[in-house]
N, CA, C and O atoms as CSV, one atom per row, in Angstrom:
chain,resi,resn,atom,element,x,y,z
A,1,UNK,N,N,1.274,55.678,31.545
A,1,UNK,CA,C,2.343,54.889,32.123
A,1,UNK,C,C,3.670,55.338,31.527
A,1,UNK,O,O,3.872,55.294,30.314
A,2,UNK,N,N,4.599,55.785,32.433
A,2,UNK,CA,C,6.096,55.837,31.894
A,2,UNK,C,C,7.005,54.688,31.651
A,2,UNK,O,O,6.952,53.771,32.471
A,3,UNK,N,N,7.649,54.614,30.874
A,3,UNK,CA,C,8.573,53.344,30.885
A,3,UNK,C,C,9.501,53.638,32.035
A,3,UNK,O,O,9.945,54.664,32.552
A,4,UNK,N,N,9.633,52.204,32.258
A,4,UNK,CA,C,10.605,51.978,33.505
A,4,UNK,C,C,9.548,52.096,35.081
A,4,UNK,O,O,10.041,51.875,36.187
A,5,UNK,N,N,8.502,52.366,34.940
A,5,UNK,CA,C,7.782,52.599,35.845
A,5,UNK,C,C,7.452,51.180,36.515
A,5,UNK,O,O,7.250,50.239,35.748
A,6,UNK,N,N,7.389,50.981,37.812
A,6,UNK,CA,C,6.923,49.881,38.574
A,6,UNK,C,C,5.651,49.603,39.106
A,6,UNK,O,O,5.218,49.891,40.222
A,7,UNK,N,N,5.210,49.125,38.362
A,7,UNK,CA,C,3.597,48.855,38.283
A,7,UNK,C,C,3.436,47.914,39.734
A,7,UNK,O,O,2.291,47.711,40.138
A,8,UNK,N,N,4.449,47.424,40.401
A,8,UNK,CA,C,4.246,46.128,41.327
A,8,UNK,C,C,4.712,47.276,42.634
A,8,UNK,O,O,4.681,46.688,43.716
A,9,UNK,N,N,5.051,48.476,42.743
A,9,UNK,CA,C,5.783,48.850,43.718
A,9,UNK,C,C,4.665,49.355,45.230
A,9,UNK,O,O,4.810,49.578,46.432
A,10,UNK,N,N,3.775,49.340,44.406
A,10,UNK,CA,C,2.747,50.010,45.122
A,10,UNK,C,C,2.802,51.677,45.239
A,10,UNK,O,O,3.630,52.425,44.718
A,11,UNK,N,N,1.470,52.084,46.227
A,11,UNK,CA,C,1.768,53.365,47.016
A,11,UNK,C,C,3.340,54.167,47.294
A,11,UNK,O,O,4.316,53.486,47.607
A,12,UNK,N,N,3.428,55.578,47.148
A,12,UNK,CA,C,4.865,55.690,47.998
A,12,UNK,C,C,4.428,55.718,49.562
A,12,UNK,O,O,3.271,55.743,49.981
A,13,UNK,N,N,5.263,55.711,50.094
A,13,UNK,CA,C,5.282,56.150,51.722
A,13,UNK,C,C,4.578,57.403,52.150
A,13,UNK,O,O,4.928,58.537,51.822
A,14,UNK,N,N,3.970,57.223,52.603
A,14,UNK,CA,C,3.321,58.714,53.303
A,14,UNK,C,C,3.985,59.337,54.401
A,14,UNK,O,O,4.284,58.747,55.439
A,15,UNK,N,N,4.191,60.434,54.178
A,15,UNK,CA,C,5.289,61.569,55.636
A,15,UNK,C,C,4.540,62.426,55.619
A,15,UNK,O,O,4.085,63.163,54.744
A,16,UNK,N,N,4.379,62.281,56.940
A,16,UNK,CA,C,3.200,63.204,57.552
A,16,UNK,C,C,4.160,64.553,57.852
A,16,UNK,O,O,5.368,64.461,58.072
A,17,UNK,N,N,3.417,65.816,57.825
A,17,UNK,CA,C,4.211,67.002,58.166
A,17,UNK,C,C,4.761,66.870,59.765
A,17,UNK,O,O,4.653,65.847,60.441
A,18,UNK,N,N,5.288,67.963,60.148
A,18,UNK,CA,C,6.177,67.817,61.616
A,18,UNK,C,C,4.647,68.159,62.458
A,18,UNK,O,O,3.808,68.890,61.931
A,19,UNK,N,N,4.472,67.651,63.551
A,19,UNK,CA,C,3.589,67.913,64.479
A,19,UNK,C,C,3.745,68.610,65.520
A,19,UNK,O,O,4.483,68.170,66.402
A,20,UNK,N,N,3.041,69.973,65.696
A,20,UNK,CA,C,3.922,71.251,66.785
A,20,UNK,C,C,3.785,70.697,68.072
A,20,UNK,O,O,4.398,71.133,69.047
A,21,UNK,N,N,2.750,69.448,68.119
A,21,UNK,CA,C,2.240,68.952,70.004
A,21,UNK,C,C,3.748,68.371,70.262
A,21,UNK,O,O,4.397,68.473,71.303
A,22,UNK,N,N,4.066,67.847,69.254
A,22,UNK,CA,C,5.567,66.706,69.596
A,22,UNK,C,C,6.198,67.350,70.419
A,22,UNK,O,O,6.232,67.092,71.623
A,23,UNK,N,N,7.069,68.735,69.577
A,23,UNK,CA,C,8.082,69.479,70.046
A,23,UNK,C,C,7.578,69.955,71.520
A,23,UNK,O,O,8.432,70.108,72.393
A,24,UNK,N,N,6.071,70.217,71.842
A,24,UNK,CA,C,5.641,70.919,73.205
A,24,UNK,C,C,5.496,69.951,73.986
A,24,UNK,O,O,5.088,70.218,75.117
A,25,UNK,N,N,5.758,68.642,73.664
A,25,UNK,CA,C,4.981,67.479,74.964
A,25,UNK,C,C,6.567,66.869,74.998
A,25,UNK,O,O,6.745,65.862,75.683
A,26,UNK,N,N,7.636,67.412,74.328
A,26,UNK,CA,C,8.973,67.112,74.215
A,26,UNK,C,C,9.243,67.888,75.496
A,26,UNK,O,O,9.530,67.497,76.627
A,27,UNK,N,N,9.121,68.729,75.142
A,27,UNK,CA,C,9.607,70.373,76.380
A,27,UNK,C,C,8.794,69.901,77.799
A,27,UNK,O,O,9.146,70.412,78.862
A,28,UNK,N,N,7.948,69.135,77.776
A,28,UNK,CA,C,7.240,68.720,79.299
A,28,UNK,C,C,5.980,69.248,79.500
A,28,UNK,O,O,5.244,68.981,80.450
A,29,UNK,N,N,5.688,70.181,78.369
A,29,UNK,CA,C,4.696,70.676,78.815
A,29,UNK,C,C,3.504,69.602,78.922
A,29,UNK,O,O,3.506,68.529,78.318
A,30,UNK,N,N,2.334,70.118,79.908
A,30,UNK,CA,C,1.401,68.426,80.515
A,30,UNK,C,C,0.577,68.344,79.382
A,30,UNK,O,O,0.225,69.282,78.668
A,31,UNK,N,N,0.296,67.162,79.269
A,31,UNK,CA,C,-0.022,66.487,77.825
A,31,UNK,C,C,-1.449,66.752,77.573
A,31,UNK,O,O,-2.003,66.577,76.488
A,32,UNK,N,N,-2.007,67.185,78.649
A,32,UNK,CA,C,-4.063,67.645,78.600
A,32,UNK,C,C,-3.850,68.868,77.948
A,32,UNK,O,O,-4.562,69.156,76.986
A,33,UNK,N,N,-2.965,69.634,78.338
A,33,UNK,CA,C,-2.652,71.435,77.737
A,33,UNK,C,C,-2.170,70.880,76.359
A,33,UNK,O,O,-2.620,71.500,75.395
A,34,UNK,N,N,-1.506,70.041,76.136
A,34,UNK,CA,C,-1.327,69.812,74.846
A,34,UNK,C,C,-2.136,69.595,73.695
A,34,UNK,O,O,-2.074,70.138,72.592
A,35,UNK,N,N,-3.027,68.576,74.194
A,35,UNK,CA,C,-4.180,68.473,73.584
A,35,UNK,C,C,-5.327,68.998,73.391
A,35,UNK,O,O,-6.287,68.620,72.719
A,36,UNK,N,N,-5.052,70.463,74.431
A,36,UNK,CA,C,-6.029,71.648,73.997
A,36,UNK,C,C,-5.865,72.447,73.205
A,36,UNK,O,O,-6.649,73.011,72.442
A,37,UNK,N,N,-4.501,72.555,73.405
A,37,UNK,CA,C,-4.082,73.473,72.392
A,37,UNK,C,C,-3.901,72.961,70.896
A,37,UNK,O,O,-3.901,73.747,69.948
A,38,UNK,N,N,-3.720,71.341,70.729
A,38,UNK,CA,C,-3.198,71.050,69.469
A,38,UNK,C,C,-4.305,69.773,68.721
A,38,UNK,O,O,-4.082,68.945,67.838
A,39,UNK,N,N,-5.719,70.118,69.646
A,39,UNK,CA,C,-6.415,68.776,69.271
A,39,UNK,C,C,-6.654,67.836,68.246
A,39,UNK,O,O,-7.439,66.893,68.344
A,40,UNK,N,N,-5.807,68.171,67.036
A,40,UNK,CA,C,-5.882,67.724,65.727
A,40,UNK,C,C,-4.481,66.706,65.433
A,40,UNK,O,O,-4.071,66.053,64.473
A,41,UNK,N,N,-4.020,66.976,66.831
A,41,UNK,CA,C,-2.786,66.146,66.838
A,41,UNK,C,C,-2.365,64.675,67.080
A,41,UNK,O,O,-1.701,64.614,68.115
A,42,UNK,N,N,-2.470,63.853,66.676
A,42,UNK,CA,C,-2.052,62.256,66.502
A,42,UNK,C,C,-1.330,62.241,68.063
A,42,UNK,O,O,-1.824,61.630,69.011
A,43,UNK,N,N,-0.103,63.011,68.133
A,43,UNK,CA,C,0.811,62.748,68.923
A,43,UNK,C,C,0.256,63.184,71.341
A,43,UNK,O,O,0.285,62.691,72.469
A,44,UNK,N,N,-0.129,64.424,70.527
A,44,UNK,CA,C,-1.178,64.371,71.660
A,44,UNK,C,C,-2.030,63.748,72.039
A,44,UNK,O,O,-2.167,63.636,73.257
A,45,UNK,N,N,-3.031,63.033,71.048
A,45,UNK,CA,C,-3.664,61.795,72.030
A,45,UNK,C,C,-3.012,60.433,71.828
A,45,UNK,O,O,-3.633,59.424,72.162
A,46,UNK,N,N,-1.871,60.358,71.333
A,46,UNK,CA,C,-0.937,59.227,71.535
A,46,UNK,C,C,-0.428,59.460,73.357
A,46,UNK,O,O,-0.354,58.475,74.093
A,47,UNK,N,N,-0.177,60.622,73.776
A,47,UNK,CA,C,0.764,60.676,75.035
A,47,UNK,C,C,-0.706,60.727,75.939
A,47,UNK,O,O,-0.702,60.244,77.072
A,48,UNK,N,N,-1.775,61.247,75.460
A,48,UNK,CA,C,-2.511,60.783,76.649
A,48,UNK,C,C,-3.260,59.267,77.069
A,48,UNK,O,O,-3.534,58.900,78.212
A,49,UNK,N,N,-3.570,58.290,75.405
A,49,UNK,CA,C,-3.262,57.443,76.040
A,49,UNK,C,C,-2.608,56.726,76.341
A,49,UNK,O,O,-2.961,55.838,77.117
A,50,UNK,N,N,-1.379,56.814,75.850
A,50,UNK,CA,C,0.116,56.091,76.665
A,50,UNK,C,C,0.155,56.604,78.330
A,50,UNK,O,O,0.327,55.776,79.225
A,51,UNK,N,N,-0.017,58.002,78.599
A,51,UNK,CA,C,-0.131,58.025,79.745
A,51,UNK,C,C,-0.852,57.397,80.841
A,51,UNK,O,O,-0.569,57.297,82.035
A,52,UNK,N,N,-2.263,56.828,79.878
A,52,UNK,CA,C,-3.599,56.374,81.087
A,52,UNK,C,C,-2.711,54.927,80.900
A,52,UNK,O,O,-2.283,54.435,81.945
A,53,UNK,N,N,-2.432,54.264,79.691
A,53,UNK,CA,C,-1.627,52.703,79.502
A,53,UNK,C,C,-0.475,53.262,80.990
A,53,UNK,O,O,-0.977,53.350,82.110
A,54,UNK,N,N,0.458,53.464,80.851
A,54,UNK,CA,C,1.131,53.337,82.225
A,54,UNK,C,C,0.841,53.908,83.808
A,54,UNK,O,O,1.396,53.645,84.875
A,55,UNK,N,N,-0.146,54.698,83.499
A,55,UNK,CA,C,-1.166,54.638,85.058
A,55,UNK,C,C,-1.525,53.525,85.218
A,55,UNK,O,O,-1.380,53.119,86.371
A,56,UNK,N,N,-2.154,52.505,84.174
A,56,UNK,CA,C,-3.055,51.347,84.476
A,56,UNK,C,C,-4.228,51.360,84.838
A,56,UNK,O,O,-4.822,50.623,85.625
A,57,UNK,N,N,-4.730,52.640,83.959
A,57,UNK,CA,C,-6.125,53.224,83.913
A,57,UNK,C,C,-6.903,52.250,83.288
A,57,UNK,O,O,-6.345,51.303,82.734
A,58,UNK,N,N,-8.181,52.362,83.303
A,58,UNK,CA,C,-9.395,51.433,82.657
A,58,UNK,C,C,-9.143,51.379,81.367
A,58,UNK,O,O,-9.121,52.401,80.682
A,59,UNK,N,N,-8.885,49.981,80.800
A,59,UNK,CA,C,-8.910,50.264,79.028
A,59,UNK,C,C,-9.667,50.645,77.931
A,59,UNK,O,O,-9.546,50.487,76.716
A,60,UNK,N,N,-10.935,51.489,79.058
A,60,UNK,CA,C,-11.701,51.721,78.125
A,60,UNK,C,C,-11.556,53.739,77.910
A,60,UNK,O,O,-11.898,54.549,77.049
A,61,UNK,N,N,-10.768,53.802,79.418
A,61,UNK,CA,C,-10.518,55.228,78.913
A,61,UNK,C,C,-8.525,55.187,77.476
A,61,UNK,O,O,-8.149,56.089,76.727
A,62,UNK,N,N,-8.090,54.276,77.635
A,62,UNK,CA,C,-6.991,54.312,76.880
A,62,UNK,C,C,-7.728,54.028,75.488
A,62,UNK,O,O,-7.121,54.268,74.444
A,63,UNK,N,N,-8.537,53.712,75.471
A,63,UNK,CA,C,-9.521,53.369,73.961
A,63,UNK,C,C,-9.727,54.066,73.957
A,63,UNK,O,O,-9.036,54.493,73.032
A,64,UNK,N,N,-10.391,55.034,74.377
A,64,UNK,CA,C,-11.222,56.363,74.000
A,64,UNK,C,C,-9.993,57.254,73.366
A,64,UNK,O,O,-9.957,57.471,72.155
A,65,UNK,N,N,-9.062,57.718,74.198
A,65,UNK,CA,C,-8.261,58.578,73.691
A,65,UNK,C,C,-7.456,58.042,72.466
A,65,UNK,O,O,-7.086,58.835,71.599
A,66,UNK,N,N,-7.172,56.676,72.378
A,66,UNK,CA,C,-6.391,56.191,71.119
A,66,UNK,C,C,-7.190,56.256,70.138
A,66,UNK,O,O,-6.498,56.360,69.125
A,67,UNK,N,N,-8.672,56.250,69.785
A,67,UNK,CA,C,-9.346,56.174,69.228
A,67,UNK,C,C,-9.654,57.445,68.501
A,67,UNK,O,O,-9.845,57.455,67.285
A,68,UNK,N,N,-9.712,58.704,69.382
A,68,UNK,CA,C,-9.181,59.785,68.821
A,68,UNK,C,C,-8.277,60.265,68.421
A,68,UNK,O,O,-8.518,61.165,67.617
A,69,UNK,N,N,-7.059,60.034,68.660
A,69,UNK,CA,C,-5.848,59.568,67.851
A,69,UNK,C,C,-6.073,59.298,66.406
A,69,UNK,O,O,-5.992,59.864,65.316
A,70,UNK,N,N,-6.414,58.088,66.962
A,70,UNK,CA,C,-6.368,57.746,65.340
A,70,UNK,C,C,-7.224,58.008,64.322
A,70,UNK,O,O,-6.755,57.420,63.347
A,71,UNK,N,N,-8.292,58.607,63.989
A,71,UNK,CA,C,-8.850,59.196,63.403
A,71,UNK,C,C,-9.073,60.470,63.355
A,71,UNK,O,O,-10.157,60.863,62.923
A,72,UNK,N,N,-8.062,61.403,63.803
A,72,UNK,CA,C,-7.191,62.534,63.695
A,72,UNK,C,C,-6.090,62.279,62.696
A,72,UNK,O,O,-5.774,63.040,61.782
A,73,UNK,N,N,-5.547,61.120,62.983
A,73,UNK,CA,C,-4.750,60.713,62.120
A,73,UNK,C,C,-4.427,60.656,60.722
A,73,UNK,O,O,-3.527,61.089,60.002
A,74,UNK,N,N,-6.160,59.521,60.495
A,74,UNK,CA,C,-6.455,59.193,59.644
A,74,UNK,C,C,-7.216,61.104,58.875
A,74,UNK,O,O,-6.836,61.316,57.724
A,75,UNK,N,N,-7.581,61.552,59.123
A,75,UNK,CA,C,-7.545,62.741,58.774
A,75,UNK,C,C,-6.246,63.527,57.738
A,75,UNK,O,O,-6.205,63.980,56.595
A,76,UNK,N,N,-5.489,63.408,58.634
A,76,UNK,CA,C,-4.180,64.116,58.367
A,76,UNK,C,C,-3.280,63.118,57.204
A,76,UNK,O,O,-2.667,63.484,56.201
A,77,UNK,N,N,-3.427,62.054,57.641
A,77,UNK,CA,C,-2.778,61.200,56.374
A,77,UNK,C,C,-3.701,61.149,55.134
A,77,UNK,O,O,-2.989,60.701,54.236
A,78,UNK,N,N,-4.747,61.351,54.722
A,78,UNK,CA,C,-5.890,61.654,53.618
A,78,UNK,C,C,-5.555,62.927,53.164
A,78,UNK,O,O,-5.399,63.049,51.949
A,79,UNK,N,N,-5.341,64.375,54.228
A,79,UNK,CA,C,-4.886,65.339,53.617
A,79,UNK,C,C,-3.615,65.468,53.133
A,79,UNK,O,O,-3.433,66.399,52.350
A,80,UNK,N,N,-2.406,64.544,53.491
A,80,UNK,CA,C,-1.441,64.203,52.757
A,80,UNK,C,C,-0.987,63.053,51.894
A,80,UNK,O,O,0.055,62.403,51.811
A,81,UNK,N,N,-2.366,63.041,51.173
A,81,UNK,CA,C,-1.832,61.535,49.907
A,81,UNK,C,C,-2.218,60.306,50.273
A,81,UNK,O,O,-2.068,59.445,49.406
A,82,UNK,N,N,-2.652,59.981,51.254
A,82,UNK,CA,C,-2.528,58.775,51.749
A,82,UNK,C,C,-3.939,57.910,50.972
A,82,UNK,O,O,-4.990,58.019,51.602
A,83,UNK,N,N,-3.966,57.510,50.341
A,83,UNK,CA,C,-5.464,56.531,49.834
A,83,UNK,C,C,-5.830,55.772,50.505
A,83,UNK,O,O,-6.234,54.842,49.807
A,84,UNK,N,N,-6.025,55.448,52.074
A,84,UNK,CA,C,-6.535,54.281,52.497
A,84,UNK,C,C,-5.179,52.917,52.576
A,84,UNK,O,O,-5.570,52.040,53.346
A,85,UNK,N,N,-4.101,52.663,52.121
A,85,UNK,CA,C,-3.404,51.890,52.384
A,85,UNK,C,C,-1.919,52.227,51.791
A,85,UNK,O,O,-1.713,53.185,51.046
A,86,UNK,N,N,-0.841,51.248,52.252
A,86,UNK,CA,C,0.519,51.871,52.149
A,86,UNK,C,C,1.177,52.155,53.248
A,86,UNK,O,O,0.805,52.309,54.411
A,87,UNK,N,N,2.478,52.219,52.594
A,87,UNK,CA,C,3.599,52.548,53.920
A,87,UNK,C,C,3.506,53.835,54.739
A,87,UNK,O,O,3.204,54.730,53.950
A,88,UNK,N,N,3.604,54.205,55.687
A,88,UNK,CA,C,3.354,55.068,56.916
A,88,UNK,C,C,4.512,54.739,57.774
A,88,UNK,O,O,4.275,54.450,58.947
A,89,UNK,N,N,5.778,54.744,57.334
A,89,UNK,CA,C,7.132,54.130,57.912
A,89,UNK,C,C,7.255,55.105,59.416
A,89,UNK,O,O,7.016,56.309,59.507
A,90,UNK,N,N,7.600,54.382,60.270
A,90,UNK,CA,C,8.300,54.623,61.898
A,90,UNK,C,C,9.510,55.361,61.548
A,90,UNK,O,O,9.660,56.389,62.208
A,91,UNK,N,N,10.494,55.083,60.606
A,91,UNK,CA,C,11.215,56.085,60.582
A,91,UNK,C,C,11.169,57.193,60.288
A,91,UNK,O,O,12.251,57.763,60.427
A,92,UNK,N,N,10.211,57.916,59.853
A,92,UNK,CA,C,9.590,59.142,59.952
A,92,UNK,C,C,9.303,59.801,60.964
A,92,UNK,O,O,8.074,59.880,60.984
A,93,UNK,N,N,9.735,60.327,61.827
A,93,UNK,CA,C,9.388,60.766,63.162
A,93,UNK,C,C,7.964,61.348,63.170
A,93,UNK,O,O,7.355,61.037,64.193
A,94,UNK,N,N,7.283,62.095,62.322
A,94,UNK,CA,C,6.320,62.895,62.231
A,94,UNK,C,C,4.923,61.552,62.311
A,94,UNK,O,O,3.869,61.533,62.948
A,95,UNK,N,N,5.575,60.517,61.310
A,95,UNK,CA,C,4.198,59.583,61.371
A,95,UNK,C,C,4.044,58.637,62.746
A,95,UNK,O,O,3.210,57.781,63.043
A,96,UNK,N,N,4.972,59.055,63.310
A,96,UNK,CA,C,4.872,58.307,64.901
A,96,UNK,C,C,3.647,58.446,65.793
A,96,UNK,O,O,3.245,57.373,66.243
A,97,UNK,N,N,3.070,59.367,66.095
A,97,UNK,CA,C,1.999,60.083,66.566
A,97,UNK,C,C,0.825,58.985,66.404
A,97,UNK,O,O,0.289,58.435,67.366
A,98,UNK,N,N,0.400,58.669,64.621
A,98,UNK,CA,C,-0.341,57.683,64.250
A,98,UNK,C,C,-0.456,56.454,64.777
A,98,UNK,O,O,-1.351,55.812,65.327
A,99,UNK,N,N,0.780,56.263,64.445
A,99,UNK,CA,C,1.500,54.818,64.698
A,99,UNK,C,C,1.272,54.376,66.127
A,99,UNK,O,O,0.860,53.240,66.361
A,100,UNK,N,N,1.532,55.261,67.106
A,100,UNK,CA,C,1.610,55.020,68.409
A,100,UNK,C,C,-0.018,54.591,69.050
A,100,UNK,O,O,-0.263,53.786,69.949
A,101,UNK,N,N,-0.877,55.330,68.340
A,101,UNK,CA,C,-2.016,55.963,68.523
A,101,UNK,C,C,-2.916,54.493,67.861
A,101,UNK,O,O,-4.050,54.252,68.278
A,102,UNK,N,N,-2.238,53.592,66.802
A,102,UNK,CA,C,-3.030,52.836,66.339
A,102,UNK,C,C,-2.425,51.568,67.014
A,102,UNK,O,O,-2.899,50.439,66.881
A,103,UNK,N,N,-1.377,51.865,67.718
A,103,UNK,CA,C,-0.960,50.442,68.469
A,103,UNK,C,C,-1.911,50.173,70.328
A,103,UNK,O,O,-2.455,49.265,70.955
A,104,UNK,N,N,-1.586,51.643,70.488
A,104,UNK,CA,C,-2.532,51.611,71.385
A,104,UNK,C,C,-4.140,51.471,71.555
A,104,UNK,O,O,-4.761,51.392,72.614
A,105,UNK,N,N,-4.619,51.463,70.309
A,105,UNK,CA,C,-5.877,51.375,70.064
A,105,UNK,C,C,-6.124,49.560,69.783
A,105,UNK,O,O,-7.025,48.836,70.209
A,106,UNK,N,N,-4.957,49.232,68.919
A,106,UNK,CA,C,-5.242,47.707,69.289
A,106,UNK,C,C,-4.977,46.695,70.742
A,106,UNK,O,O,-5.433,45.647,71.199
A,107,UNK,N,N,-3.898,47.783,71.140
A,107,UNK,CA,C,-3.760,46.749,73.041
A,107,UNK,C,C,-4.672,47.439,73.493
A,107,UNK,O,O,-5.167,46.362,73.825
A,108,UNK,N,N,-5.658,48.447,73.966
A,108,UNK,CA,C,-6.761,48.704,74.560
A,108,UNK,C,C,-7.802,47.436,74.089
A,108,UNK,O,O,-7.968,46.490,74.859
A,109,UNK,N,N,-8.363,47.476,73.012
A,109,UNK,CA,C,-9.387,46.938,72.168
A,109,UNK,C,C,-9.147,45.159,72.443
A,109,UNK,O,O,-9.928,44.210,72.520
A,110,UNK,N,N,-7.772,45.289,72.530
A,110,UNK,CA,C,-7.485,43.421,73.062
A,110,UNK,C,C,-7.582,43.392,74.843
A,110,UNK,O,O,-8.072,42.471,75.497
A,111,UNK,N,N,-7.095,44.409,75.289
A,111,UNK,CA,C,-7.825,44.195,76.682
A,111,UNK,C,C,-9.017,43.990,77.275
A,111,UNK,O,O,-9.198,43.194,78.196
A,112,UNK,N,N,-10.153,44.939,76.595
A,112,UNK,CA,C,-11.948,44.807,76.336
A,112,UNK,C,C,-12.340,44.085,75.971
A,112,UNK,O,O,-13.567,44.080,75.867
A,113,UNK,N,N,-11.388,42.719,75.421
A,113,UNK,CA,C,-12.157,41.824,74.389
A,113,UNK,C,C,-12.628,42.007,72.908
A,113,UNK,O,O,-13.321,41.108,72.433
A,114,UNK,N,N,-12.329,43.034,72.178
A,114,UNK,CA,C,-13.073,43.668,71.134
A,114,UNK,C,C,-11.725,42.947,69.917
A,114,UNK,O,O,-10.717,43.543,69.537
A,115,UNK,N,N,-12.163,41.528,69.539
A,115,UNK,CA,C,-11.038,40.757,69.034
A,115,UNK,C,C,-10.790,41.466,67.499
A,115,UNK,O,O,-9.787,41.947,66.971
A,116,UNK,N,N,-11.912,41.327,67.137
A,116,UNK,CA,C,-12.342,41.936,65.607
A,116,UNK,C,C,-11.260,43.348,65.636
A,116,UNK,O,O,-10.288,43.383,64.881
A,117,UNK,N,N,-11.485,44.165,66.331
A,117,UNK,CA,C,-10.648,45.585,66.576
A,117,UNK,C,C,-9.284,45.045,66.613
A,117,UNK,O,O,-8.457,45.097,65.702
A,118,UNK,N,N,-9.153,44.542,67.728
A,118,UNK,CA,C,-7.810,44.279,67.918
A,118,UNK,C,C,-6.880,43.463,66.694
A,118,UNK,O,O,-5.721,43.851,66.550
A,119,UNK,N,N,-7.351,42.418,65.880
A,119,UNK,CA,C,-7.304,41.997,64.534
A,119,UNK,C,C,-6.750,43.083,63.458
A,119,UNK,O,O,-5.603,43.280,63.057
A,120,UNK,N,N,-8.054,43.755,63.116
A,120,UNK,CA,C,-8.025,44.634,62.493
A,120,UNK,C,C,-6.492,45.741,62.655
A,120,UNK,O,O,-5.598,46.135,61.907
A,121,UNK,N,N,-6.819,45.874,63.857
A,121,UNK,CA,C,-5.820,47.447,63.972
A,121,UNK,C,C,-4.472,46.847,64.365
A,121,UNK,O,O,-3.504,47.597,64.239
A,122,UNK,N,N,-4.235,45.474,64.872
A,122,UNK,CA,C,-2.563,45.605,64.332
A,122,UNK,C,C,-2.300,44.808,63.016
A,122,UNK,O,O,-1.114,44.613,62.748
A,123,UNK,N,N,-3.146,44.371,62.247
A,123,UNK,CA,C,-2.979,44.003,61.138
A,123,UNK,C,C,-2.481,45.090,60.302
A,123,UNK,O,O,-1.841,44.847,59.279
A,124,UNK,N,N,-2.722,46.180,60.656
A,124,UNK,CA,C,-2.712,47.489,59.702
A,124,UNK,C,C,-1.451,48.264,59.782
A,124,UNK,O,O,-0.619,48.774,59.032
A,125,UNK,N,N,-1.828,48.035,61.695
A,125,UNK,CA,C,-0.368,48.690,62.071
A,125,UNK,C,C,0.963,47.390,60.966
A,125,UNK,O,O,1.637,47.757,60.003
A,126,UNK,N,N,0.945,46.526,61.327
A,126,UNK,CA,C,1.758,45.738,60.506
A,126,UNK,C,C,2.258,46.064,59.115
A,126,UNK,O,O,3.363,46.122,58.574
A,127,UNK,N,N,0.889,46.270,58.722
A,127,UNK,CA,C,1.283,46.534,57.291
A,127,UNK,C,C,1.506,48.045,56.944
A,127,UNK,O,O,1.912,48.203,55.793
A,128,UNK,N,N,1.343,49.157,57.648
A,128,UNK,CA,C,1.751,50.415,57.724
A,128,UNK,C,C,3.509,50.420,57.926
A,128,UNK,O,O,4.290,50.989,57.165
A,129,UNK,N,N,3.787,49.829,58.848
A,129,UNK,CA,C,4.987,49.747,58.937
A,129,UNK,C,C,5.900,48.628,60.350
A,129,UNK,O,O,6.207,48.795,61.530
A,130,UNK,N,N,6.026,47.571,59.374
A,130,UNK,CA,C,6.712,46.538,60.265
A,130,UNK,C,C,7.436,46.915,61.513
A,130,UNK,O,O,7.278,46.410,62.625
A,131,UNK,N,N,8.174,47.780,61.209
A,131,UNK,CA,C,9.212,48.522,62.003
A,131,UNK,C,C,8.729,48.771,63.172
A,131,UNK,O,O,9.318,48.430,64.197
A,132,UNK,N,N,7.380,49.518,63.168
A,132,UNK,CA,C,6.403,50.277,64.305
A,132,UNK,C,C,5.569,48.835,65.192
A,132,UNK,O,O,5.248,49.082,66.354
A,133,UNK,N,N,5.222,47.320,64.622
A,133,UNK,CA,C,4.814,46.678,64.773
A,133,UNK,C,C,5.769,46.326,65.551
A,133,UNK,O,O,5.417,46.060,66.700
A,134,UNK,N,N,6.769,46.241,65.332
A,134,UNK,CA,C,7.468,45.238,66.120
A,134,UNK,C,C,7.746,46.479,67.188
A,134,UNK,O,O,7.369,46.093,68.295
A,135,UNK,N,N,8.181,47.600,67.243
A,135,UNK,CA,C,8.778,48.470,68.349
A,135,UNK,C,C,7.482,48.006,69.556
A,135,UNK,O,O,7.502,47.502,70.679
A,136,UNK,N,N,6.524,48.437,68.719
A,136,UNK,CA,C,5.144,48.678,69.987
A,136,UNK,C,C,4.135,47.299,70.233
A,136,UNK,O,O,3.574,46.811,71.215
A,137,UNK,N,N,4.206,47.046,69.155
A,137,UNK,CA,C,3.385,45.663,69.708
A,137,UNK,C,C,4.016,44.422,70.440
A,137,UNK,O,O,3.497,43.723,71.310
A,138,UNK,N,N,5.350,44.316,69.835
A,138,UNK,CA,C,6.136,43.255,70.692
A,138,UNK,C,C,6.295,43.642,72.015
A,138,UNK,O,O,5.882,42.997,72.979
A,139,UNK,N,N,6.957,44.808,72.065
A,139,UNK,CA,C,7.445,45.343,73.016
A,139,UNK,C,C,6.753,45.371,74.531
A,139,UNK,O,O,7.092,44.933,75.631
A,140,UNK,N,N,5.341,46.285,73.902
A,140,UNK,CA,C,4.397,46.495,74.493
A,140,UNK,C,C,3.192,45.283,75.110
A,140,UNK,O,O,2.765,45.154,76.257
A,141,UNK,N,N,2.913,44.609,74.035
A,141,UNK,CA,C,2.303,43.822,73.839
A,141,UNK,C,C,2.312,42.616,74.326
A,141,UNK,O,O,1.475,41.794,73.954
């Protein structure tokens, strides 16, 4: 322990590296090519299931793809520091991908009925980062 150290502060924030699908699903390119090319990407199966969410596709295909999302995610935040809990702030552009990916996984999961899920995953989103809770779950939600 160093002096002066904050034993109460918790975790730091986790910043996820830049994600190359972002910049290509930025440019227009279609978001299935995206996710072939970049399948390890948060942000790519964030836009595909945001895409099936505003088709008004079955919520069980917007689950599926958020679901891969997010445990792509959860991948990528483990290979960068992340222990299982802590800030994952929205103002990070890079951790958006996640974020998006775990909000949509709880409005799918509350559409199916799957309460426990839906509980769970914006509880997290919440506590990952308020900021992202309120953009997508209020918003959305």
């Amino acid at each position: 322990m160093s002096i002066g150290q904050d034993l109460m502060a918790g975790p730091p924030p986790t910043h996820l590296p830049e994600d190359p699908a972002a910049a290509a699903l930025a440019s227009g390119q279609d978001k299935y090519a995206v996710a072939k090319q970049f399948p390890a990407s948060p942000f790519a199966w964030a836009a595909l299931a945001g895409q099936a969410a505003e088709d008004q596709s079955d919520p069980v295909t917007i689950y599926a793809y958020a679901r891969v999302g997010y445990h792509r995610s959860l991948d990528m935040l483990r290979r960068n520091g992340w222990k299982g809990h802590g800030p994952v702030p929205w103002e990070h552009e890079p951790n958006r991908g996640f974020l998006m990916c775990l909000a949509l996984l709880a409005l799918a999961a509350q559409a199916i009925g799957e309460t426990d899920e839906w509980e769970r995953c914006s509880g997290f989103l919440r506590d990952s980062s308020q900021t992202a809770f309120d953009e997508l779950l209020t918003d959305l939600g």
